[in-house]
N, C-alpha and C positions, 0 to 999 in steps of 0.2 A: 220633587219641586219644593224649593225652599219660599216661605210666603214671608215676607219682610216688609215693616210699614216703619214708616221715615216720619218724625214729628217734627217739621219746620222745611219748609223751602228755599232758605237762604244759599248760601255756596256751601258750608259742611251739609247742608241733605243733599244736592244734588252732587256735591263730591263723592260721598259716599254710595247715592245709587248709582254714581258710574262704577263706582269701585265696586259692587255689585253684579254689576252689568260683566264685568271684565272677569269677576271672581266667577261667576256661575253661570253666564250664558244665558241660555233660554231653560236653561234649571230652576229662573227663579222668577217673583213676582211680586213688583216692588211697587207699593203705593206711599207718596209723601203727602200729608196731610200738610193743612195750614191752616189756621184760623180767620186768615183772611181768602177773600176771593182775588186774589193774584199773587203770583208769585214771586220769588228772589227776595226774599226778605229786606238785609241793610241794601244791597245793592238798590234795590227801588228806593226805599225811604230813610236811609245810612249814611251812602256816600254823597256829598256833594253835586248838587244839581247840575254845578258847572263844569262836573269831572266827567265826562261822559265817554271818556277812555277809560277808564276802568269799569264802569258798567258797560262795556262790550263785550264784558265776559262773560255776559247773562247768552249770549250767542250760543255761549257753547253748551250752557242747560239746555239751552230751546234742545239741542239734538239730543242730548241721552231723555227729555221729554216727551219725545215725539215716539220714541220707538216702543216698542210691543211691549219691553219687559217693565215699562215701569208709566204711571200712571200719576198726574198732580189731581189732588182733590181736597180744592178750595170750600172757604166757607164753613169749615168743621171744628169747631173747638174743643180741642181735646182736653176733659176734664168734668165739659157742661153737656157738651155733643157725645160723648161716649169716654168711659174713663180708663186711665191705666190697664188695668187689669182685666176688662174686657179688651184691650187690644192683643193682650198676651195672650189670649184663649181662641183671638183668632188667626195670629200669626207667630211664624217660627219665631223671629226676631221683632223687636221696638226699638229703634235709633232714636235718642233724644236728641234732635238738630235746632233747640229752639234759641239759641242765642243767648246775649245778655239784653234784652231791652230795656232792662229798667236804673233807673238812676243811683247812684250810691248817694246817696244825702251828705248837702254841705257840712251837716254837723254842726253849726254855730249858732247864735241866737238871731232871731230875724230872721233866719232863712225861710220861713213861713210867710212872710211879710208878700202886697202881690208883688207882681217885678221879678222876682226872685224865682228863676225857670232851670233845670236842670238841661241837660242838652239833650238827651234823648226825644224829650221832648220838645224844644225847640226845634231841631233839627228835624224831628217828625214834622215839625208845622209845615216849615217852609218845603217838603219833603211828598205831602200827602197824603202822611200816614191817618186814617183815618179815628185814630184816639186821640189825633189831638187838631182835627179838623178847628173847632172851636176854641179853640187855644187866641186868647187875646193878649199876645206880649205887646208890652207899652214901647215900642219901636222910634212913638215920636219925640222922647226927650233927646237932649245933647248928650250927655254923657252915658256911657254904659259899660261896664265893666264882665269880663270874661275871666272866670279862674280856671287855668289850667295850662300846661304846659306843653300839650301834644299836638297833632294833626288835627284834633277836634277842635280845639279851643279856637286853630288857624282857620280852621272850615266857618267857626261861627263867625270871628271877626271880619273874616273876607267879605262872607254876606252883607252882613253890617252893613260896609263900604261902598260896597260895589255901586252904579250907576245900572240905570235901568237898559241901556242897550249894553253893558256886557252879559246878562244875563243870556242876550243871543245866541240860540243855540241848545241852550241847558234845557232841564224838565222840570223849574223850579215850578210848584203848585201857582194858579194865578190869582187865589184871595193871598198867599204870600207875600208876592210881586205887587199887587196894588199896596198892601199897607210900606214896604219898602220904600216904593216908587217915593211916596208922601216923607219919608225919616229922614229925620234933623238931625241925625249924631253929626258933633263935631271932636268928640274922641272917642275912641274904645278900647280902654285899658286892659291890656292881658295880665293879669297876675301871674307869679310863679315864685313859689316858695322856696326854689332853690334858683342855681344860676345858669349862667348861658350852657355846661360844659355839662350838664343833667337836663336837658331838654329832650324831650323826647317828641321834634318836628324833625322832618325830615325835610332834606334841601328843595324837592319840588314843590311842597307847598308855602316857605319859608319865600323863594323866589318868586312866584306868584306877585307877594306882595309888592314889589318894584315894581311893580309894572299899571296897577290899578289907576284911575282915570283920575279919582278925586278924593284919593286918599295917599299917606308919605307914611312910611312904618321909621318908628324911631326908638332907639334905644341910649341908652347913658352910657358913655363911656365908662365912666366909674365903675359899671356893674361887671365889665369885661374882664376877667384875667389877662395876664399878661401874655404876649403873643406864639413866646416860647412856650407857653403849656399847651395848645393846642397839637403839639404833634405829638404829644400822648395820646392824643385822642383816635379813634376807629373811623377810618377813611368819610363816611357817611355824615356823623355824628361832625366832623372837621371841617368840611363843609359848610355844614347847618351854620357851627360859629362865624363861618368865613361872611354867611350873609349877612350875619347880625354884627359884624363887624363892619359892615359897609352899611347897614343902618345905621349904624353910628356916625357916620362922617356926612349922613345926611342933612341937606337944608332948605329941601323942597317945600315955596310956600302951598300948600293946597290945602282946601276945606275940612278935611276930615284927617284929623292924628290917629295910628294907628301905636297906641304907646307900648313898649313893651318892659313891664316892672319886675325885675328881679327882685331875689328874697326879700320876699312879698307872701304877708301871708294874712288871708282875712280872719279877724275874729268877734265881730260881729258886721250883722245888715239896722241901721237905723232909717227909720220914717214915720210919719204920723200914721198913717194908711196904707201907703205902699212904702217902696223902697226907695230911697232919698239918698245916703251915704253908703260907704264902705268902709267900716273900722279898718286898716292894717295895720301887722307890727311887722314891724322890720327884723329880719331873721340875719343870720349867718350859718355856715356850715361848720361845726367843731371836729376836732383834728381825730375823732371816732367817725365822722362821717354824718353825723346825725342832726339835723335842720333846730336850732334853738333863737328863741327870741332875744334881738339886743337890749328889750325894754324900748325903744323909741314904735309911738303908734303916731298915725297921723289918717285924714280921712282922704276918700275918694268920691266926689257926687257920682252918684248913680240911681237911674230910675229902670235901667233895665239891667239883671245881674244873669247871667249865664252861667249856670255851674258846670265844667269839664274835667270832671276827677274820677273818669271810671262810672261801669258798669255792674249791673248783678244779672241772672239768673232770674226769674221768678219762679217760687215752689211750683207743686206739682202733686196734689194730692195722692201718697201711696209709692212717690219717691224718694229715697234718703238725700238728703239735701245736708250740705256745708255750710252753716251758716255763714263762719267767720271767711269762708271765700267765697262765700258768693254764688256758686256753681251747685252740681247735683255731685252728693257724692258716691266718688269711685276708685278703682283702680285702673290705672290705663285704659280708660275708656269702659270697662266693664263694673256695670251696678248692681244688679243679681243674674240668676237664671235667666236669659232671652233678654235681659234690658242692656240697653247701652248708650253710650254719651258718644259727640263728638263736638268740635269746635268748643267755641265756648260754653257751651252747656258744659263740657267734660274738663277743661283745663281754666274757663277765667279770659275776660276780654284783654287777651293780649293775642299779636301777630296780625300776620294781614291776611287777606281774602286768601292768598293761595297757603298760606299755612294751613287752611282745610283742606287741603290734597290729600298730605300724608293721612291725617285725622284718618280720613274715612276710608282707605286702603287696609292701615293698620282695622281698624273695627271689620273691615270684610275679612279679614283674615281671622280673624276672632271667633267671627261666625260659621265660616269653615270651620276652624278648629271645633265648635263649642256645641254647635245643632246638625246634626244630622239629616239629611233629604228625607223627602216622601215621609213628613211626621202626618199628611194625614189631616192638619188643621185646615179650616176653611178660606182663611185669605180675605181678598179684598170681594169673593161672594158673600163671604156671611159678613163683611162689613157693611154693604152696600144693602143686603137685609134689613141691616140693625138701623142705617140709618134711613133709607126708605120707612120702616116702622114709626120710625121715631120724627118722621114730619121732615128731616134735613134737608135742607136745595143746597147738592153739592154743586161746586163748579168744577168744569174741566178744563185741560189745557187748552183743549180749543176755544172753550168760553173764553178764556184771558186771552186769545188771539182776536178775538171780537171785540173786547176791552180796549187791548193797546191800539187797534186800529181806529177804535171812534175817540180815543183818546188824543191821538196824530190829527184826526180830520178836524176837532174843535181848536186848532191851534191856527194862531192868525200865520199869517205868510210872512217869514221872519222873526215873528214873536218866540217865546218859548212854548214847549208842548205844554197844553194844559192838563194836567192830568185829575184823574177825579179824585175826590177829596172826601165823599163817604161810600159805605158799602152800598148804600143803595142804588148811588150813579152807578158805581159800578154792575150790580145786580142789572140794571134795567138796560147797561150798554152793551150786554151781550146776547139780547135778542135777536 
C-alpha cells in the first residue's frame, strides 16, 4: 500500500490523485490537504465568476473525490497545522499542488499607495477567497487602470464593466456584487508594454468584450501592425488580433470605455493618500526583440490600479525553493527523496487548467518508479492522530457537500449564488 498526501486541491492535486488512482489501484491511499475548508482551489476563487463552463470541470474532482482511495481534508494548514517533514514520516509520497497565489509585485514607486491591488487579490475579492474577504478596493472612482496583457487583466476589466444583471448566472461573491452594483468607471485602461502581436488573451475572452451591455472596448489604430504581419502569427494568437482589429473601427457610444494602451508601460503610481495617476512611458520593441522606452511619458487618472503581471509560489518551510522563479525548486517535478511538485508549484504560473493533466500522470510515474509498496508508514491514520492531538477540525468532502448546498439555497432566485466569504460561514454551514 502506497500512502501519498497531496498539498493543495486545486486541478494539479486532484489531477494527480487520479493519476494515482489509475497508477495504483486500490494499492494506494491518497489524502489531499488544503488549507482551506473547500475545495478546487483557482477554480473556486481563480477563474472568473462568470465562466462557469470551465469550472464544470470541478465535476470531474467530485468523482475521483468520492471514491475509497483518496480522501480531501479541509481546513489544515500545512506548515502551522503539521509541517513538511512530519508529512514525510507519515507517508510514502508529498505532492506539492499549492499553486502560485501570490502576486509578483509591480515593482515601481507608488505601488504601495492604497488603490493599488495586485489581482490575485482582487480577483480573490470578488471570488470569495476568504484572505481577502475584507479587501476594500476603491471600485467607485471613474478611471481605473489594469496592467497587464493576458486573460487576467481581460477577467479584471470585464468585471469592471459589467451591469449587475449579466452577473446572472455566475458565483460572483455578494459583498463583491453590491460594491460593483454602486461603480462609476467610465474607463478602464488595460496597459501593455508591448503590442497587439505579444498579447497573451485568447480570442474567447477578447470576444466577450463586444458584447457587454455598458461598455465598447476600444483600441488605436496606430498601435496595430500592418495587416499582412498577422499571418505570421499562430492560428489562436491571429484571431485575438482579428478582434482587436475590429475594436478599432469601433464607434459605439456607451458609458463605460474599455481602453486598450499598447506599449505602455507604467513607472510610477502618484497620489496624496491613495492612488490618483498612472505615470507611463511609452515604449517600442527594438529589432533584438526587447521592450525599451521612447523617452515620451504622459499620465493616466486612476484611483483603482489592478496589477496583472504574473504569479509566485509562496515558500514553504524545509522546501528548496527558486527564488528568481518563483516556484519550488526541482527537477521535473522531483524535489528530494518522497517530495514532489506539480502544476505550478513545479514549473511557474503558465498553461491552463488542463495542462495539469500531464503534470500529475508524469509525477505518478515517478512515484512508481521511486517508492516502493508496503514501506510500512502510517498514512492518513497517524495523520488523523497527529491532528486529532493537535485540536485540528478537519473538514471532509462531504462537509464541502453541506457547504456548496447552503451556499445554492442563500442565493436569490435568478441572482448569483452567494457564496461564503470567510472560514467561519463556512465552518458553521456544514452542520
Amino acid at each position: 500500500m502506497r500512502h501519498i498526501a497531496i498539498i493543495g486541491s486545486g486541478p494539479a492535486g486532484y489531477y494527480t490523485a487520479e493519476a494515482c488512482q489509475k497508477a495504483f489501484g486500490s494499492d494506494c491511499r491518497v489524502d489531499i490537504l488544503d488549507r482551506l475548508p473547500v475545495p478546487y482551489g483557482l477554480i473556486r476563487t481563480g477563474v472568473a465568476p462568470d465562466h462557469q463552463s470551465i469550472k464544470g470541470v470541478a465535476r470531474r474532482y467530485e468523482a475521483v473525490a468520492l471514491s475509497d482511495t483518496v480522501r480531501f481534508v479541509g481546513n489544515v494548514s500545512v506548515g502551522d497545522d503539521v509541517a513538511i517533514p512530519e508529512l514525510l514520516d507519515l507517508y510514502d509520497a508529498v505532492v506539492l499542488a499549492t499553486g502560485a497565489p501570490a502576486d509578483k509585485p509591480l515593482g515601481v514607486p507608488g505601488d504601495d499607495l492604497p488603490g493599488v491591488i495586485g489581482s490575485a487579490a482582487f480577483v480573490g475579492w470578488y471570488n470569495g477567497h476568504p484572505d481577502f474577504a475584507q479587501l476594500d478596493p476603491p471600485v467607485h472612482g471613474l478611471d481605473a487602470v489594469v496592467v497587464g496583457a493576458g486573460n487576467v487583466a481581460l477577467d479584471v476589466a470585464r468585471i469592471l464593466a459589467k451591469t449587475e444583471a449579466e452577473f446572472g448566472g455566475s458565483d460572483i461573491v455578494g459583498h463583491a456584487l453590491d460594491r460593483l452594483r454602486a461603480a462609476e468607471h467610465a474607463t478602464v485602461t488595460l496597459l501593455a508594454r508591448r503590442g497587439p502581436h505579444q498579447i497573451a488573451m485568447t480570442p474567447k475572452e477578447l470576444g466577450e468584450l463586444a458584447h457587454l451591455t455598458r461598455a465598447v472596448p476600444l483600441v488605436d489604430p496606430a498601435d496595430l501592425p500592418p495587416i499582412a504581419a498577422d499571418a505570421e502569427l499562430e492560428p489562436g494568437l491571429r484571431k485575438s488580433v482579428a478582434y482587436l482589429r475590429d475594436f478599432a473601427a469601433v464607434h459605439d457610444d456607451k458609458p463605460v470605455r474599455i481602453v486598450f494602451d499598447f506599449f505602455a508601460r507604467p513607472v510610477r503610481i502618484e497620489g496624496d493618500a491613495s492612488a490618483e495617476r498612472v505615470i507611463v512611458a511609452r515604449t517600442r520593441i527594438d529589432p533584438t526583440g526587447r521592450v525599451v522606452d521612447t523617452g515620451e511619458e504622459y499620465a493616466i487618472p486612476a484611483t483603482l490600479v489592478v496589477s496583472c503581471i504574473g504569479y509566485r509560489t509562496p515558500p514553504i518551510a524545509g522546501v528548496p525553493y527558486d527564488d528568481a522563479l518563483g516556484r519550488f525548486a526541482n527537477v521535473d517535478g522531483r524535489i528530494a527523496p518522497g517530495l514532489y511538485a506539480v502544476g505550478w508549484a513545479r514549473r511557474g504560473p503558465t498553461g491552463t487548467i488542463g495542462t495539469n493533466r500531464p503534470d500529475g500522470f508524469a509525477i505518478a510515474e515517478f512515484i512508481a518508479a521511486d517508492i516502493a509498496a508496503g514501506s510500512g508508514k502510517p498514512g492518513r491514520a497517524g495523520l488523523d492522530a497527529l491532528l486529532d492531538q493537535r485540536g485540528v477540525d478537519i473538514v471532509t468532502f462531504r462537509d464541502w457537500q453541506k457547504i456548496e448546498a447552503a451556499e445554492i439555497t442563500r442565493a436569490r432566485t435568478g441572482a448569483p449564488r452567494e457564496k461564503f466569504a470567510t472560514i467561519a460561514e463556512m465552518l458553521a454551514a456544514r452542520a
